[in-house]
C-alpha positions in Angstrom: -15.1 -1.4 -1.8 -13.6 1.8 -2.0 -9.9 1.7 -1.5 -8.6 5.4 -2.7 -11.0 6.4 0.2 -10.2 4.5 2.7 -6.4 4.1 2.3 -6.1 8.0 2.3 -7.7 7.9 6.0 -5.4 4.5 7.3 -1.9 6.3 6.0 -0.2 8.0 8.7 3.7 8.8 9.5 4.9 9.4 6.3 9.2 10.0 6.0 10.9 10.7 2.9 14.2 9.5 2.4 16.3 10.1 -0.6 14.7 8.0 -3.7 12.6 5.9 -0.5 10.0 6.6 1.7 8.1 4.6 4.3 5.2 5.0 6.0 2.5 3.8 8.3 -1.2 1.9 7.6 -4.2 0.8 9.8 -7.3 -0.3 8.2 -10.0 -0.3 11.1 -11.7 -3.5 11.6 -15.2 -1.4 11.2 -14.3 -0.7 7.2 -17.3 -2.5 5.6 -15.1 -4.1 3.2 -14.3 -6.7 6.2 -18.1 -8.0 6.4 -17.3 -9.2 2.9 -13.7 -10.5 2.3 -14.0 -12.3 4.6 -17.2 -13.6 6.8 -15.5 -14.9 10.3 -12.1 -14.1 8.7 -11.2 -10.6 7.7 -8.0 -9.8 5.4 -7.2 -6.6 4.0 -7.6 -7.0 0.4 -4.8 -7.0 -1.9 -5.9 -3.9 -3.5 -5.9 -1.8 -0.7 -2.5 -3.2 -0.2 -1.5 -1.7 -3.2 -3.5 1.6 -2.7 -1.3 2.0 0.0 1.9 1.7 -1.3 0.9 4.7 -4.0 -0.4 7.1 -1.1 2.7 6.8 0.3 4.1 7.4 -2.8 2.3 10.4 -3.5 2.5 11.7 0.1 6.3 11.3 0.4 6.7 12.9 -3.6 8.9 10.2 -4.3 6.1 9.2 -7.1 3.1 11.3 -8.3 -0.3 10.4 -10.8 -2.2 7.0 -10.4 -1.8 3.4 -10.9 -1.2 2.5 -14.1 0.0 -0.5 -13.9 1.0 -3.8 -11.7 4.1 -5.1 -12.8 4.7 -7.7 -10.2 2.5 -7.9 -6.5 3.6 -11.1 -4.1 1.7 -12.1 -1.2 3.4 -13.7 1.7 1.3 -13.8 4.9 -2.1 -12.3 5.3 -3.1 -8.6 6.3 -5.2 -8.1 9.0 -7.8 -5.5 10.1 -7.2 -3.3 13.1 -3.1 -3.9 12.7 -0.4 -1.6 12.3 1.1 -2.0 8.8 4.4 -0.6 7.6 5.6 0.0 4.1 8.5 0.7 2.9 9.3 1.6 -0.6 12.3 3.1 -3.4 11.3 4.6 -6.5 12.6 5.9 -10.0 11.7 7.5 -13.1 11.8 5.8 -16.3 10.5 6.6 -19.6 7.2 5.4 -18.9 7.0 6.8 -15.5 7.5 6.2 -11.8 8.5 2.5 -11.2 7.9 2.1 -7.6 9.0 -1.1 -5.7 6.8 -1.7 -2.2 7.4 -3.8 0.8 4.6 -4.2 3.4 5.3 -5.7 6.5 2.6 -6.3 9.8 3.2 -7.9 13.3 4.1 -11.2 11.8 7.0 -9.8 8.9 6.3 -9.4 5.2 2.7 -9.6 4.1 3.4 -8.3 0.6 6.2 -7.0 -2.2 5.3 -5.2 -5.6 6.1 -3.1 -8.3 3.7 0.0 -9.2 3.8 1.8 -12.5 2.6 5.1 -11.8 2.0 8.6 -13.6 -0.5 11.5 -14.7 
């Protein structure tokens, strides 16, 4: 698994808007992550769901640094290789860094919501 790699090559179409930002993500069904999770039925992992939501982050400026913590991540429907995912996210800075609430949604509505801790 390497999901700082390969989320930095599926986000695309990054917009800034005021304290939000959205963007585009397609994880190509010939990542070799699929073979494994899982055989006969691929799903993005979770993780890379959430390595998304930071790039964007970082891309857009509306949060900078790493991960540094998972405050809340909810899974709704499954993620799929090879589809067109859209996040969509606001952010703010606290005392202990970038709070940064996500929303990703695919061709069926939400697959996931969370809240990101981030900072050098």
């Amino acid at each position: 698994m390497r999901p700082a790699h390969d989320v930095v090559a599926a986000v695309s179409a990054v917009l800034r808007a005021g304290e939000g930002a959205s963007g585009m993500v397609h994880f190509p069904a010939e990542l070799p992550v699929f073979a494994g999770h899982f055989p006969g039925k691929p799903l993005v992992p979770g993780v890379y769901l959430l390595a998304a939501v930071a790039e964007v982050a970082r891309r857009t400026g509306v949060a900078s640094g790493d991960i540094r913590g998972i405050e809340r991540a909810k899974w709704s429907a499954p993620a799929f290789p090879a589809e067109d995912l859209r996040i969509v996210l606001t952010s703010r800075m606290t005392s202990e860094g970038w709070r940064v609430d996500g929303e990703i949604n695919g061709p069926r509505g939400l697959c996931a919501t969370c809240r990101l801790m981030m900072g050098a």
